[in-house]
C-alpha beads as a LAMMPS data file, in Angstrom:
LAMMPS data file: protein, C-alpha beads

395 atoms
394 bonds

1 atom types
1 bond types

-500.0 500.0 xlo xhi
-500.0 500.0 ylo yhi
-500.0 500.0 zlo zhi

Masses

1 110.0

Atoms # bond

1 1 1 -251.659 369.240 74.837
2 1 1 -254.929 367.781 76.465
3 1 1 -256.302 364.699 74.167
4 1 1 -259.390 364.693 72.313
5 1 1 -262.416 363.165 73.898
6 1 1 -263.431 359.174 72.681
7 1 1 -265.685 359.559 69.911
8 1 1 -269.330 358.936 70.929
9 1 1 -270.960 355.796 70.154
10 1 1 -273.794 355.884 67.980
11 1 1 -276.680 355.416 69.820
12 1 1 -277.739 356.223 73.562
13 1 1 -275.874 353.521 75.729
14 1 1 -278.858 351.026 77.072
15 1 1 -280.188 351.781 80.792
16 1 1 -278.869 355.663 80.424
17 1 1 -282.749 355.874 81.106
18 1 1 -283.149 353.920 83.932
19 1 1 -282.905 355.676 86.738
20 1 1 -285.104 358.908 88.175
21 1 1 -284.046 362.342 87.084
22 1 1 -285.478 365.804 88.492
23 1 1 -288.669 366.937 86.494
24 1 1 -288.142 369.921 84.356
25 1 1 -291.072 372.495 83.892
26 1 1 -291.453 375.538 82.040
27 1 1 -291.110 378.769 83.745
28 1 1 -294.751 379.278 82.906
29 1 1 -295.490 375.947 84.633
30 1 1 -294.043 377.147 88.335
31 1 1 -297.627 379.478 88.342
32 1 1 -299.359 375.536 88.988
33 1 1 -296.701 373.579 90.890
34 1 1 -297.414 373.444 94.653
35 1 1 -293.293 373.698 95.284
36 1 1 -290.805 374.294 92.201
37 1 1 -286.844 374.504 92.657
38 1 1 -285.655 377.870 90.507
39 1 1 -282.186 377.031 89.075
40 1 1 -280.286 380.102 87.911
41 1 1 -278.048 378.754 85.293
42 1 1 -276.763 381.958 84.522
43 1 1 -275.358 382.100 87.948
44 1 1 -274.137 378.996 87.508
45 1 1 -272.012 379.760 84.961
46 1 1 -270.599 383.213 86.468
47 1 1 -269.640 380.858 89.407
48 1 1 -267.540 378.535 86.752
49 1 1 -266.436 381.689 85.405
50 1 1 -265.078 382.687 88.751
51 1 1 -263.243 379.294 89.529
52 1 1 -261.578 378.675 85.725
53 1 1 -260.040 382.702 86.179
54 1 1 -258.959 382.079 89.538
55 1 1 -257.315 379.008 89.206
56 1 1 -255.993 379.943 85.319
57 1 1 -256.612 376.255 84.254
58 1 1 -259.529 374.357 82.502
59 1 1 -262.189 372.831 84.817
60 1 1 -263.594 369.562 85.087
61 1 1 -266.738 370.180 86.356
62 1 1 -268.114 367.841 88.980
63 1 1 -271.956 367.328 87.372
64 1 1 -272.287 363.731 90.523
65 1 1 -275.393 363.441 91.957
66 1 1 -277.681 365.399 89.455
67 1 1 -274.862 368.057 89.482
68 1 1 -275.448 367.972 93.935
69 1 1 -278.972 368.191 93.039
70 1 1 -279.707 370.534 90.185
71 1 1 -280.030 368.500 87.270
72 1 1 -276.843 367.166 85.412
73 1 1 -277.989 367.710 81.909
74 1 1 -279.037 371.161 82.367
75 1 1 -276.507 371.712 84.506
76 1 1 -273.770 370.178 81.568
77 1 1 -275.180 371.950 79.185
78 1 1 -275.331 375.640 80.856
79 1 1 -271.857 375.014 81.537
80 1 1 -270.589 374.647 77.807
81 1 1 -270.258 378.285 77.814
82 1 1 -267.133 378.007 79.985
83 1 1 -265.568 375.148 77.495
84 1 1 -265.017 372.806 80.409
85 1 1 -262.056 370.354 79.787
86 1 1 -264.777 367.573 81.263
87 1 1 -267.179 366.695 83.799
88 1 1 -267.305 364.501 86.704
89 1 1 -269.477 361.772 87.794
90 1 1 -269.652 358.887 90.358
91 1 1 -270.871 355.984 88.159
92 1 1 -271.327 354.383 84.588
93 1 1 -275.121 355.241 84.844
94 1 1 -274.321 358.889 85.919
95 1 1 -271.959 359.464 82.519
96 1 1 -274.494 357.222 80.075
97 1 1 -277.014 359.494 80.939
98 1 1 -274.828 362.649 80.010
99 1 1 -274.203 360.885 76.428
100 1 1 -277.492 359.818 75.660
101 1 1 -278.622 363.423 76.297
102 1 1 -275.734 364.608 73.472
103 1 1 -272.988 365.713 76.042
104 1 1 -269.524 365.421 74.741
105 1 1 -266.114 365.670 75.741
106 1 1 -264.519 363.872 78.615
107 1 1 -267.273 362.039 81.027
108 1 1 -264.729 361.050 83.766
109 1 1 -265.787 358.098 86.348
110 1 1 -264.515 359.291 89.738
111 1 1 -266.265 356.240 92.023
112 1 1 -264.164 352.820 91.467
113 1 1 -265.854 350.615 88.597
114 1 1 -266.113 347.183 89.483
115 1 1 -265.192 344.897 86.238
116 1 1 -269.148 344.206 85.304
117 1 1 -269.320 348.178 85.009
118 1 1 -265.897 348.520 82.577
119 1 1 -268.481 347.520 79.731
120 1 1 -270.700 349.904 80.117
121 1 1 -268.426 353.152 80.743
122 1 1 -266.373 352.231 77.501
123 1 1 -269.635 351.575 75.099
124 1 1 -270.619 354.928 76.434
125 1 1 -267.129 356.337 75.606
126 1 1 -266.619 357.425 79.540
127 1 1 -263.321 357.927 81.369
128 1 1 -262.785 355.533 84.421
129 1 1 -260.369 356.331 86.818
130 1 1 -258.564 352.858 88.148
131 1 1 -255.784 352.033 90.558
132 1 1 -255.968 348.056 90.282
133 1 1 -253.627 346.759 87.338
134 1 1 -256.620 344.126 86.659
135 1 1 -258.907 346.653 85.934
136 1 1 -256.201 348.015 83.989
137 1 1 -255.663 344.807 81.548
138 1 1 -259.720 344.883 81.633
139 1 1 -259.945 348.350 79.739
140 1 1 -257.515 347.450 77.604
141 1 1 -259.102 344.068 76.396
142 1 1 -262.062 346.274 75.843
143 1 1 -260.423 348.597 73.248
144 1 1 -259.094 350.753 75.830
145 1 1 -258.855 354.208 75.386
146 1 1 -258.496 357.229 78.514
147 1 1 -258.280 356.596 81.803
148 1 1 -256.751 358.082 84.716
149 1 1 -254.898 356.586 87.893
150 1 1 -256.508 357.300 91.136
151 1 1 -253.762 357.856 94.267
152 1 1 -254.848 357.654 97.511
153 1 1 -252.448 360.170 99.695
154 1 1 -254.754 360.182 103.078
155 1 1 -258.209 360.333 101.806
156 1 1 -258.346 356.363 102.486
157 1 1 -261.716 356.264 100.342
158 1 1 -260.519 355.201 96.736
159 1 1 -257.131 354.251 94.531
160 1 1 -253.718 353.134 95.016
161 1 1 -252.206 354.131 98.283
162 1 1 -248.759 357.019 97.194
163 1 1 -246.042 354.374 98.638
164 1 1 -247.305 351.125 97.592
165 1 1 -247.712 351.367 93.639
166 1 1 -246.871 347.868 93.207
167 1 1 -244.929 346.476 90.184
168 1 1 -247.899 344.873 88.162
169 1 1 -249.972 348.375 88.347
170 1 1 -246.847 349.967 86.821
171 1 1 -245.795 347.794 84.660
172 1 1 -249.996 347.712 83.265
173 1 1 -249.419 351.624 82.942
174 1 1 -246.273 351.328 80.956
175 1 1 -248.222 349.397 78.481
176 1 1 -251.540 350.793 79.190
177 1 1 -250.092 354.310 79.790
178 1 1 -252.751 356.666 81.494
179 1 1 -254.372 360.220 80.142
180 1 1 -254.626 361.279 83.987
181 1 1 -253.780 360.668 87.623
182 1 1 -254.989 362.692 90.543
183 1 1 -255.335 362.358 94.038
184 1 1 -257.817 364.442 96.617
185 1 1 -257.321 366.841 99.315
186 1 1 -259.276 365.898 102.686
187 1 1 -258.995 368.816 104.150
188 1 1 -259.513 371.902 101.275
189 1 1 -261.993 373.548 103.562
190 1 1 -259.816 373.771 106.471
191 1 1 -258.324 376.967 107.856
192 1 1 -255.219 376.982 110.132
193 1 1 -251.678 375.556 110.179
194 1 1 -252.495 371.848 110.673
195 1 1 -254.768 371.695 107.455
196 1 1 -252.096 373.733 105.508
197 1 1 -249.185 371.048 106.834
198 1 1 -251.749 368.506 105.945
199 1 1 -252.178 369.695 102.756
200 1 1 -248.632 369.696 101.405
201 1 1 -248.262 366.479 102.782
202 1 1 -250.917 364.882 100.280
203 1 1 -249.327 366.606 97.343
204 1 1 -246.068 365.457 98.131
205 1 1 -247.366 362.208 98.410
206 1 1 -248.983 362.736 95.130
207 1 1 -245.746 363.733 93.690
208 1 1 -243.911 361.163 94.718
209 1 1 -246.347 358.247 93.341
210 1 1 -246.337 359.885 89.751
211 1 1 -242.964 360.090 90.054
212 1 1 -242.516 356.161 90.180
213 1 1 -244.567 356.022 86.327
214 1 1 -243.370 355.238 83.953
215 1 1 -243.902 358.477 82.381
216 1 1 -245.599 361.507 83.854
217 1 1 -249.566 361.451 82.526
218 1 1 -250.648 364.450 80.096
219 1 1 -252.954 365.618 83.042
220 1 1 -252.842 366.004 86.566
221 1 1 -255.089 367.161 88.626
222 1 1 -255.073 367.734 92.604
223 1 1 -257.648 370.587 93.492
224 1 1 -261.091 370.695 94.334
225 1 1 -263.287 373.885 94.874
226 1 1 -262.270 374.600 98.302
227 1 1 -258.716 374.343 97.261
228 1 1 -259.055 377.501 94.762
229 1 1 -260.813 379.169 96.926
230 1 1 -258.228 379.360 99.266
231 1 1 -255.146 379.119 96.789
232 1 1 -255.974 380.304 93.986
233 1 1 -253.778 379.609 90.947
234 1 1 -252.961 376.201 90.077
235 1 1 -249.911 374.791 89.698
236 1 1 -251.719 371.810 88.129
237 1 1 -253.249 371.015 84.506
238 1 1 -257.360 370.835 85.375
239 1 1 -259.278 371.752 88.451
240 1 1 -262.115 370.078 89.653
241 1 1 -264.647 372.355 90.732
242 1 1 -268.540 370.929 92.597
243 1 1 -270.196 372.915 95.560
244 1 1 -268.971 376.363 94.412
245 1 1 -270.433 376.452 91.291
246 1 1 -273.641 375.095 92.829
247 1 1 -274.010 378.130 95.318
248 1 1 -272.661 377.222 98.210
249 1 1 -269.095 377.206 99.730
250 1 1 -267.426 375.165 102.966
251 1 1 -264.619 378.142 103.450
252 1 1 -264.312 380.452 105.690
253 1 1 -264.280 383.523 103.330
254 1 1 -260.820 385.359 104.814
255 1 1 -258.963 388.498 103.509
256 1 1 -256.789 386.066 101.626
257 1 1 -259.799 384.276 100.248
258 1 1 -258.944 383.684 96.170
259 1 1 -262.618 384.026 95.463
260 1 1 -265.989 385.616 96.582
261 1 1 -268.998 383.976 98.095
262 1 1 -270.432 382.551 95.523
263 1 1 -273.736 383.444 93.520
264 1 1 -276.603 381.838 95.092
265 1 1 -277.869 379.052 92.687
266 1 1 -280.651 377.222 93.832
267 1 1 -283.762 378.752 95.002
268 1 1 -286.672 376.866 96.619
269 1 1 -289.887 377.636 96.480
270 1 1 -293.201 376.483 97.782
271 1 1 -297.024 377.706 97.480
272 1 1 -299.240 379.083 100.703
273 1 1 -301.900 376.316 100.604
274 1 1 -303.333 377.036 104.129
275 1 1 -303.777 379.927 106.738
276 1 1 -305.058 379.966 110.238
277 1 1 -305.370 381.989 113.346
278 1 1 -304.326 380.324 116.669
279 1 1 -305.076 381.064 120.196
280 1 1 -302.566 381.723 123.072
281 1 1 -301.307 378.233 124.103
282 1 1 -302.366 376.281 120.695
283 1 1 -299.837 373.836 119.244
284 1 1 -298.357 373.303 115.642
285 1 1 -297.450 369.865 114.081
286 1 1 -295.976 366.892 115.499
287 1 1 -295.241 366.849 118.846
288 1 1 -296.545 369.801 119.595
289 1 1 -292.959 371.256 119.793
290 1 1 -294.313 374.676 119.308
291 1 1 -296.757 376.876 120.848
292 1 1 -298.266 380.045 120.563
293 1 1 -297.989 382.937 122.918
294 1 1 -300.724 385.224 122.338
295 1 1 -302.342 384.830 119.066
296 1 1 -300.595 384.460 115.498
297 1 1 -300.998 383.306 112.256
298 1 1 -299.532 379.989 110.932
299 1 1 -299.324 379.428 107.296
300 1 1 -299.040 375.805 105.961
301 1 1 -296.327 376.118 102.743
302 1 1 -296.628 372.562 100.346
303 1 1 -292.881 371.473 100.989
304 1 1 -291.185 369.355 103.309
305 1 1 -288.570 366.358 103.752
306 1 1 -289.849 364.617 101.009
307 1 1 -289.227 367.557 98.670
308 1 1 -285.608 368.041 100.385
309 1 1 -286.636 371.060 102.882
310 1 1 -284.829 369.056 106.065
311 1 1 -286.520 368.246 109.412
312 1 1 -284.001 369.288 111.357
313 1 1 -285.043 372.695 110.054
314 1 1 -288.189 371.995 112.458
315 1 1 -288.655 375.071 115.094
316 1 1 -285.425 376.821 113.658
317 1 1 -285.693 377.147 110.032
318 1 1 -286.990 380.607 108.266
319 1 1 -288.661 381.371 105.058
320 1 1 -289.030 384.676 103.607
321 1 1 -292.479 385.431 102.367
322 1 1 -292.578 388.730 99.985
323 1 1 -289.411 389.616 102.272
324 1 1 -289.826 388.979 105.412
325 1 1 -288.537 386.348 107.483
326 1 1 -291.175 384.000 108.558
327 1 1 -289.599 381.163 111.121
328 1 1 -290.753 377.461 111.132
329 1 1 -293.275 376.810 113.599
330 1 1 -293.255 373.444 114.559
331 1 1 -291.718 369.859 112.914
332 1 1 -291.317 370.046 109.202
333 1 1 -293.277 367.500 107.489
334 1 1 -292.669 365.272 104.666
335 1 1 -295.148 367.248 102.651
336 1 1 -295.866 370.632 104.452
337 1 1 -293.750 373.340 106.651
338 1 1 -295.869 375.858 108.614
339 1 1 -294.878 379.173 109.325
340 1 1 -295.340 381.587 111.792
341 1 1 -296.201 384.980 109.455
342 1 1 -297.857 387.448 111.896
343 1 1 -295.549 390.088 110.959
344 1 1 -295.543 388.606 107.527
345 1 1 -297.977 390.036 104.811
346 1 1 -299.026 386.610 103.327
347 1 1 -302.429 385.433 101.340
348 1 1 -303.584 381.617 100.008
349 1 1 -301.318 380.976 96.703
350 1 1 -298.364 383.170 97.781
351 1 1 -294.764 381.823 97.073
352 1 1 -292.398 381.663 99.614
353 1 1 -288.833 380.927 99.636
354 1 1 -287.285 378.485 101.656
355 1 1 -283.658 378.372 100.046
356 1 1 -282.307 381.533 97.622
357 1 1 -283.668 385.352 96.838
358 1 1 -286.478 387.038 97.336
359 1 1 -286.011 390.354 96.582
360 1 1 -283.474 392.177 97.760
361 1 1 -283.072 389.403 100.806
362 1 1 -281.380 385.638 100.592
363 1 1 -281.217 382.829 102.111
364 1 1 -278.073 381.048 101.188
365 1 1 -277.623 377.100 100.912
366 1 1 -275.005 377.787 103.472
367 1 1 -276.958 379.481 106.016
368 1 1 -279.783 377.548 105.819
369 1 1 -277.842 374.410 105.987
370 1 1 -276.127 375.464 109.229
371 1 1 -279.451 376.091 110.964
372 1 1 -280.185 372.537 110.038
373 1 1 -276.287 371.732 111.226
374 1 1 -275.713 369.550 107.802
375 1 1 -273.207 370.314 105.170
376 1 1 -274.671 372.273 102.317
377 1 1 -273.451 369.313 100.194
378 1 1 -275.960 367.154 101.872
379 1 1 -278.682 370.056 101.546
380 1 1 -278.124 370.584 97.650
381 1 1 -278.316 366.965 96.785
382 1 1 -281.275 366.524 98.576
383 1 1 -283.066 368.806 96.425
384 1 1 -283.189 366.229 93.739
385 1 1 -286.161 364.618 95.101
386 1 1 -289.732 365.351 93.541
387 1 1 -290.216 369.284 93.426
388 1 1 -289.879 370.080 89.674
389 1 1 -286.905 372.388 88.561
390 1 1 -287.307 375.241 86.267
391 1 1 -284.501 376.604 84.715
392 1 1 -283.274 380.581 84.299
393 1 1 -280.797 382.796 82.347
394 1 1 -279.395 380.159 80.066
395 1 1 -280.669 379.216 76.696

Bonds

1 1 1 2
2 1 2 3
3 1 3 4
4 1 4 5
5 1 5 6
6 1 6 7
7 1 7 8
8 1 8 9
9 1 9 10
10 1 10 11
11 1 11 12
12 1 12 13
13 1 13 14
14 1 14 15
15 1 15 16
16 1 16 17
17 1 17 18
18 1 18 19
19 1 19 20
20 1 20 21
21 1 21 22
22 1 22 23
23 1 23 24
24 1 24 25
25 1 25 26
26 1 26 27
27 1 27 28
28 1 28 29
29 1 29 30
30 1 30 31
31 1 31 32
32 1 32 33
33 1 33 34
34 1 34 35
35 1 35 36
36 1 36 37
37 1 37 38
38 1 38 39
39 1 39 40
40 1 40 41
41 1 41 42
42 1 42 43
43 1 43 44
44 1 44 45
45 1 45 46
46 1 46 47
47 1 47 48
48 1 48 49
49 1 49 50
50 1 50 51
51 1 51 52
52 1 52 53
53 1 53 54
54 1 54 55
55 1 55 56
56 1 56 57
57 1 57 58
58 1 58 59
59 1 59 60
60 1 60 61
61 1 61 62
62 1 62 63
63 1 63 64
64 1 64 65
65 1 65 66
66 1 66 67
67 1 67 68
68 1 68 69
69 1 69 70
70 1 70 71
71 1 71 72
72 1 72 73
73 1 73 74
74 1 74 75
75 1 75 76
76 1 76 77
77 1 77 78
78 1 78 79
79 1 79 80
80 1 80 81
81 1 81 82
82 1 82 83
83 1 83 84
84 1 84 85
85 1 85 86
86 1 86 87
87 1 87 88
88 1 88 89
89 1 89 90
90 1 90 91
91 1 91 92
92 1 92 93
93 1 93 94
94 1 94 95
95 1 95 96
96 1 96 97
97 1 97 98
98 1 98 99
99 1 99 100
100 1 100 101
101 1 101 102
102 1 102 103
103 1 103 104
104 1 104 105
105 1 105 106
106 1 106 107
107 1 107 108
108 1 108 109
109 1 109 110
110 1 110 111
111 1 111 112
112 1 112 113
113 1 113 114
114 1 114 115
115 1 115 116
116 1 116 117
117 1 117 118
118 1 118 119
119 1 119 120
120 1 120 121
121 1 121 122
122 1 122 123
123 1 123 124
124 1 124 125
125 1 125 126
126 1 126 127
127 1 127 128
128 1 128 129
129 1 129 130
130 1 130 131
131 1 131 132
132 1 132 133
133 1 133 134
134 1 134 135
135 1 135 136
136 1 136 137
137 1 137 138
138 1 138 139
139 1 139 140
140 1 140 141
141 1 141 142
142 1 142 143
143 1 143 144
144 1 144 145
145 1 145 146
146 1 146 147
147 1 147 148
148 1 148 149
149 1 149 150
150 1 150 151
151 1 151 152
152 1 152 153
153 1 153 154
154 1 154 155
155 1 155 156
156 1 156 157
157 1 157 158
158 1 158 159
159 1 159 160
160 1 160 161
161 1 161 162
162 1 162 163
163 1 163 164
164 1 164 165
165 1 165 166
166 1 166 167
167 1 167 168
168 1 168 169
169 1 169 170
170 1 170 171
171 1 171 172
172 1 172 173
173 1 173 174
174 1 174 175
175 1 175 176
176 1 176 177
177 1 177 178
178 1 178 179
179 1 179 180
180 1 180 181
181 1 181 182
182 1 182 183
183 1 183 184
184 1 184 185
185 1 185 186
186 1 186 187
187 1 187 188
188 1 188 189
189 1 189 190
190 1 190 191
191 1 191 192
192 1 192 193
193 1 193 194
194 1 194 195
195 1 195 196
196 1 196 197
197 1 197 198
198 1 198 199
199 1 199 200
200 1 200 201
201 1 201 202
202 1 202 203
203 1 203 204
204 1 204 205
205 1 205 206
206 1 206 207
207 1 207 208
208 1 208 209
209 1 209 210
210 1 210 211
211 1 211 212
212 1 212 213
213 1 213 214
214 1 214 215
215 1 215 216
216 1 216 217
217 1 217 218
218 1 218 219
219 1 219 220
220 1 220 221
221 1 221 222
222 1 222 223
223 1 223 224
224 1 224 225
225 1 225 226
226 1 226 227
227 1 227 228
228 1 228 229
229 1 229 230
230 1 230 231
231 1 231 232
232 1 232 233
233 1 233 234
234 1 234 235
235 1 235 236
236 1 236 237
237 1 237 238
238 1 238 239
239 1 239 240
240 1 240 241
241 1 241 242
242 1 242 243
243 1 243 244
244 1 244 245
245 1 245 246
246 1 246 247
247 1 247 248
248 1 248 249
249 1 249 250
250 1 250 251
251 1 251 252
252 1 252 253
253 1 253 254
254 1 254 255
255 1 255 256
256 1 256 257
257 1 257 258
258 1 258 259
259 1 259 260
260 1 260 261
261 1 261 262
262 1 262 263
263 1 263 264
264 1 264 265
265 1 265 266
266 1 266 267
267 1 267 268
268 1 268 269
269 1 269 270
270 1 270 271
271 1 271 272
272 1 272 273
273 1 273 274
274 1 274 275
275 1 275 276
276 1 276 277
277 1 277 278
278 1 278 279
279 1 279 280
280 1 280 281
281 1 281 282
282 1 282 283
283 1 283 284
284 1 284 285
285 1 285 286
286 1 286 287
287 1 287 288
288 1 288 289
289 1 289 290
290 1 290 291
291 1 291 292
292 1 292 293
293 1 293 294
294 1 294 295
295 1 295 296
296 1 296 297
297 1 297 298
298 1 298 299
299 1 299 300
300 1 300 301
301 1 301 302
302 1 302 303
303 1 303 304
304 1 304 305
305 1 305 306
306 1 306 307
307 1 307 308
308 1 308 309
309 1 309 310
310 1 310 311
311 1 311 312
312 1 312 313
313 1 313 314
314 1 314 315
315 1 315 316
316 1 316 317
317 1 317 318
318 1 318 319
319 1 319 320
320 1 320 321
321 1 321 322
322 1 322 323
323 1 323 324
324 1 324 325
325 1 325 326
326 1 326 327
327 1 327 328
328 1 328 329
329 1 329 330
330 1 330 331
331 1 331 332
332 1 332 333
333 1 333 334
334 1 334 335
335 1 335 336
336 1 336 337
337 1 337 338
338 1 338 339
339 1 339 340
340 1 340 341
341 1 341 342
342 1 342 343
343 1 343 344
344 1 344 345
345 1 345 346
346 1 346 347
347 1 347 348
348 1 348 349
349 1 349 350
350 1 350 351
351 1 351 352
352 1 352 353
353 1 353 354
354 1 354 355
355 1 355 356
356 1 356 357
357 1 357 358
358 1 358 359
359 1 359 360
360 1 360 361
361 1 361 362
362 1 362 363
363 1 363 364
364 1 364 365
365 1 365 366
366 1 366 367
367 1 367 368
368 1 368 369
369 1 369 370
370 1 370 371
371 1 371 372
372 1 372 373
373 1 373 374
374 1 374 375
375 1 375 376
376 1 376 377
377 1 377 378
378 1 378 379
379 1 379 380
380 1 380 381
381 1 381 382
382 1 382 383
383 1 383 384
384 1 384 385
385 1 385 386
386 1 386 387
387 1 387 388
388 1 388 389
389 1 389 390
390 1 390 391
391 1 391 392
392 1 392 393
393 1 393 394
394 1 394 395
């Protein structure tokens, strides 16, 4: 049986304030914002859904990041519905931030904690995840309570490599015994024989380090997202689910896929603020890396880098405006993109979409992150910057 959760403190833990967070408006409010990112929780949560029937275990949602972007709380909350075992963060300030805005059940710390931070994840009733007996004596001192034991099996990033648990970090989980131990798959995304070799590899690796404990841990947990996609079932006790349930996927959907594309999530938006008519031969934005042949008209749209719309979409990005595709003329901007919408119906105050639906037509985080040849990981966190978000089909 999976424990209870440590019982909140009593009061928000200090700094879970301290630290930017994306603006939430009103629905209303996206009529007046000059770019606005449209979160569709209810989306969201079909994704989650999707993942939790698939893999026939209960998720621990990966929220990191400003859940990759889109706004942790809301993002928490929305996903209640699914009665997630816990979510996943990176730091003490990432799962302080979750309790002083009421979210309960496990907060699990997936980045190593160095000893200054073990204070602050157990006044705010968090779950670290350690590999260095030390740290393990630390929690302890502290009152203890769940953690979980981080293997490295080939990821080389984090935790205690498979065939070198060494005697004081067992003997500190015989007397400190863990909730949890996991280890992560580098290569979940990967299609072929190599990746699949590679794959059982790590979780014989995995099995062979919990096998040295003392005793086996209530909870283990081995597979990201991209690892149900592509397997399906778990033979594990949680899954840790991130990108999928954000919209966006790093598999190659196959016949043997586990799960469908997912529901687009995020959709970016961003007013018409300016319209011209250029010549034959006339030049758009920096650079002039962009021309003209014959004349068109260029609409200015208030987005850009700064509001996580990349420059490397510059000259090969597209929008769709009421539709239609409209491509990026010219370097984004930190501030503004312009587009080329000749054969775009388009008037001063129109919203276009630069990431998501319009209509019957979308532009997925995936797609439009491979025309800027960055992961869509790296595209959905960048979101978090200054547009506002506005939040749909949840309560």
């Amino acid at each position: 049986m999976l424990a209870e959760a440590n019982p909140l403190p009593g009061a928000p833990p200090a700094g879970a304030r301290d630290r930017p967070r994306p603006t939430d408006v009103a629905p209303s409010d996206a009529d007046r914002a000059r770019a606005w990112l449209e979160v569709d929780l209810a989306a969201l949560v079909l994704n989650a859904r999707r993942v939790r029937d698939a893999a026939g275990v209960p998720l621990l949602v990966m929220v990191k990041a400003e859940a990759y972007g889109l706004g942790a709380v809301p993002v928490a909350r929305a996903l209640a519905a699914v009665d997630p075992w816990g979510y996943g963060v990176a730091s003490a300030a990432e799962g302080a931030a979750l309790r002083a805005a009421g979210v309960r059940g496990r907060v699990v710390v997936f980045t190593p904690l160095l000893p200054d931070d073990l204070p602050r994840a157990h006044a705010a009733a968090l779950t670290p995840t350690l590999h260095r007996a030390a740290d393990v004596r630390r929690w302890a001192a502290l009152g203890g309570g769940a953690w979980h034991l981080a293997v490295d099996t080939g990821m080389a990033r984090a935790g205690a490599r498979w065939d070198a648990l060494d005697d004081a970090l067992l003997a500190a989980a015989r007397d400190v015994p863990p909730e949890g131990a996991y280890t992560h798959l580098h290569s979940a995304d990967e299609g072929g024989e190599d990746a699949e070799r590679v794959r059982a590899e790590q979780v014989a690796r995995f099995r062979a380090a919990v096998a040295q404990l003392p005793t086996r841990p209530p909870v283990l947990h081995v597979e990201n997202g991209p690892a149900v996609e592509r397997g399906g079932r778990s033979a594990w006790d949680l899954v840790r689910p991130g990108l999928y349930l954000y919209g966006a996927s790093c598999v190659v959907r196959e016949g043997s896929a586990a799960l469908p594309a997912p529901e687009p999530v995020a959709h970016l938006r961003a007013r018409v603020v300016d319209l011209r008519t250029l010549r034959d031969g006339e030049s758009v934005s920096y650079g002039a890396t962009w021309r003209a042949c014959g004349p068109r008209r260029i609409a200015t749209v208030a987005a850009g880098y700064g509001d996580g719309y990349r420059r490397a979409l510059s000259n090969r990005g597209v929008a769709l405006v009421h539709g239609r595709e409209a491509p990026v003329a010219g370097r984004v901007t930190m501030d503004m993109t312009m587009l080329d919408v000749t054969d775009a119906p388009c008037a001063l105050g129109d919203a276009v979409t630069l990431l998501g639906h319009d209509g019957d037509r979308v532009l997925t985080a995936d797609a439009v992150a491979a025309r800027a040849e960055v992961s869509p990981y790296e595209l959905l966190t960048g979101l978090r910057l200054r547009v506002p978000h506005v939040y749909r089909g949840a309560d």
